[in-house]
C-alpha positions as CSV (number, residue, x, y, z in Angstrom):
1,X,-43.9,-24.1,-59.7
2,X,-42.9,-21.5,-62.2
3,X,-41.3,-18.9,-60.1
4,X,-38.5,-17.3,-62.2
5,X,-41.0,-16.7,-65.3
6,X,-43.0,-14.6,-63.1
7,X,-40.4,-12.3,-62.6
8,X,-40.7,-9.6,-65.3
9,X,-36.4,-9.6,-65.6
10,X,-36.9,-13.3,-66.1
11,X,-39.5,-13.2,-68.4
12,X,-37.6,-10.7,-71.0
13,X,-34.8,-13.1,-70.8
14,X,-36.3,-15.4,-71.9
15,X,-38.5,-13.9,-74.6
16,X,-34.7,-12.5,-75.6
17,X,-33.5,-15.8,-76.1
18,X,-36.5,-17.5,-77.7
19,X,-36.6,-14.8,-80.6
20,X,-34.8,-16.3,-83.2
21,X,-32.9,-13.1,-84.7
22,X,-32.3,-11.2,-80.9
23,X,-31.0,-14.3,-80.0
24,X,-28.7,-15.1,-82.2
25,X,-27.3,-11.9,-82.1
26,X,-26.7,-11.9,-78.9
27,X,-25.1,-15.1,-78.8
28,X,-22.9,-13.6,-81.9
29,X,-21.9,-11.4,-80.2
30,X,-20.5,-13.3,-77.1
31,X,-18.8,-15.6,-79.5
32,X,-17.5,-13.0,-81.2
33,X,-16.3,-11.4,-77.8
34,X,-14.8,-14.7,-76.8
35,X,-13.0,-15.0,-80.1
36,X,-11.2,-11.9,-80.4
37,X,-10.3,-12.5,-76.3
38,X,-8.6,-15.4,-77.3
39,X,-6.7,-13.7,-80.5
40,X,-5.6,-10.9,-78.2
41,X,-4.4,-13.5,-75.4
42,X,-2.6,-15.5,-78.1
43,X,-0.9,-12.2,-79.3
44,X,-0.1,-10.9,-75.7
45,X,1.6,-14.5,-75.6
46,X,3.9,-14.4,-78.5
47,X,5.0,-11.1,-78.2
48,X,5.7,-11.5,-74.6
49,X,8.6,-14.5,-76.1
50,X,12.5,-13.7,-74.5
51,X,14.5,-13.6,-77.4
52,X,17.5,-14.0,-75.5
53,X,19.0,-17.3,-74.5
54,X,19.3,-18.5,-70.9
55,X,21.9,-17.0,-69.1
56,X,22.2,-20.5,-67.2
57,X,22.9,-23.4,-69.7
58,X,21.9,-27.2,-68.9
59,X,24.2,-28.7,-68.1
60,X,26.2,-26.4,-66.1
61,X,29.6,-26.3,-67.3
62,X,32.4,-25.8,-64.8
């Protein structure tokens, strides 16, 4: 049974990923999209940092 390669969507995907230079660019790309996703998050992260102290300290003074 061969029932997704007869599909003609199917079968460009996978002539895209069986062709060597199409598919690595394609998969570049995503790793290049995933990549800079995680730069960005990591910069949203650090400049997201309080720089004030707590207002409550441990262990609460009377």
């Amino acid at each position: 049974m061969n029932f997704p390669l007869e599909l003609p969507i199917f079968q460009f995907f996978y002539w895209l990923v069986n062709t060597p230079g199409v598919g690595a660019a394609v998969v570049g790309l995503l790793v290049a999209g995933a990549v800079t996703a995680f730069a960005l998050t990591l910069r949203w992260i650090v400049s997201a940092k309080n720089t004030e102290q707590e207002a409550h300290p441990y262990p609460p003074q009377h």
